[in-house]
Every structure is written in C-alpha cells, then in structure tokens.
N, C-alpha and C positions, 0 to 999 in steps of 0.2 A: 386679798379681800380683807377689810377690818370688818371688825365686830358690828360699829353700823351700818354699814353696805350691805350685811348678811343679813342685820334683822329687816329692812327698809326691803329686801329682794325677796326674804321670807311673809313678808305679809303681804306683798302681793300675789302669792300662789296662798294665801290663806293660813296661814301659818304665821306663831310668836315662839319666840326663842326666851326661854325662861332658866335663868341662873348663869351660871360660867361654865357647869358643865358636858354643855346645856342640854335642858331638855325641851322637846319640840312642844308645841301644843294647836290642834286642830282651832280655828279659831271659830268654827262651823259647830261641831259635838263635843269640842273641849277635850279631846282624848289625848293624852298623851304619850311620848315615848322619847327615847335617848339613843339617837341613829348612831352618834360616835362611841358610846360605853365600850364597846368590845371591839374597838379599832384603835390600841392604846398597844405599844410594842413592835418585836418587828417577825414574831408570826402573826400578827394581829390578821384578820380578813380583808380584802377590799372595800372599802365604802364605797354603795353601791349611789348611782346618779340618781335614783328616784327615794334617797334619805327624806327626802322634805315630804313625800307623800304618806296623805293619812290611813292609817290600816282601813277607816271605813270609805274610804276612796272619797272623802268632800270634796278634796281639790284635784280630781285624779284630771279633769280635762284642764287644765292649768298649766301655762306655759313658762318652765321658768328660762330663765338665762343661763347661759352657759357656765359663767361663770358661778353663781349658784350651784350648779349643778356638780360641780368640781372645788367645791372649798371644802378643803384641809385642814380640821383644828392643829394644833399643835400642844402637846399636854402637857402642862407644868405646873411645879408647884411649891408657894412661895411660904414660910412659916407653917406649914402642917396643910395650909390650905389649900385642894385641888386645882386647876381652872384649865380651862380651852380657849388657847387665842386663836383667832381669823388672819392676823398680821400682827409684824411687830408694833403697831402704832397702840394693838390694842396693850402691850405691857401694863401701860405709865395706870389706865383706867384699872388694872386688876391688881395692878400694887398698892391703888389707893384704897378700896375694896376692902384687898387684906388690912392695909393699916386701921381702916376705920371698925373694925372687930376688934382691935390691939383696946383691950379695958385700962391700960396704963398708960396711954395717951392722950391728956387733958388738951381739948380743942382750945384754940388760941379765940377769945371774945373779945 
C-alpha cells in the first residue's frame, strides 16, 4: 500500500493522515494521535487493526478495507530526517520532502 492509497482509504473512514510520521487526525473533532510512534523496532508491539479509529469513537461504525486495516509503515530516515513509508513507491516523494528543507539547495528558475 503507498502513501496515497493510505490517505484516499483513510478519509473514507473519516480520518487524514498528517506529516510522514504520521500522525492520524479525526476529521469529525480534530483529535489527534500517532498509531505507529511505538511500533518502531523489533520488541516494538503489534499494530493493532482498529489504529485508524478515533479515541472519541467518530468513526467507530466505519468500514475499513482490509487492507487499511493491515498497513505497515516502514521507518526510515534520510539526512537526520524521520519518515514512515506505506511502500517503496512512496521513497522517491520522501526524499523530495527531505531535499526541499536542504537551505543549500538553490531551486533551478
């Protein structure tokens, strides 16, 4: 699953996916939270199938897709910078990401 397939499948159970590391946000009460932060290693915990639901239950009757319901960031991190890919497609977009924070890189006009 890449990173738009995730968000396009998260906003249909009501939910936006905000940053790289990423964090969830109810699109109902605006609450947020960060399902993967302590699923980084290999005692890490299981991520649980119901990550995408909001603690005040907005989207609790909400049907997601399976696959939703089983994506795996993968954590990496490029020039100091954190990030959580969905698939390998998403790289090429998080290496662009990082470069464009690089302040010694003069855009080409």
């Amino acid at each position: 699953m890449n990173r738009n397939t995730l968000e396009r499948d998260l906003k249909k159970v009501g939910v936006s996916l905000k940053g790289w590391l990423p964090v969830l946000q109810c699109d109902v009460c605006k609450h947020h939270w960060e399902p993967f932060s302590a699923a980084v290693g290999a005692s890490a915990p299981t991520v649980r199938f119901d990550y995408w639901q909001c603690k005040n239950k907005c989207n609790a009757g909400a049907q997601p897709s399976h696959e939703l319901q089983t994506a795996l960031p993968k954590y990496i991190v490029i020039n100091d910078v954190p990030g959580m890919l969905f698939g390998e497609e998403d790289r090429e977009e998080f290496e662009e990401y990082v470069q464009s924070m690089d302040a010694t890189i003069i855009p080409n006009n």
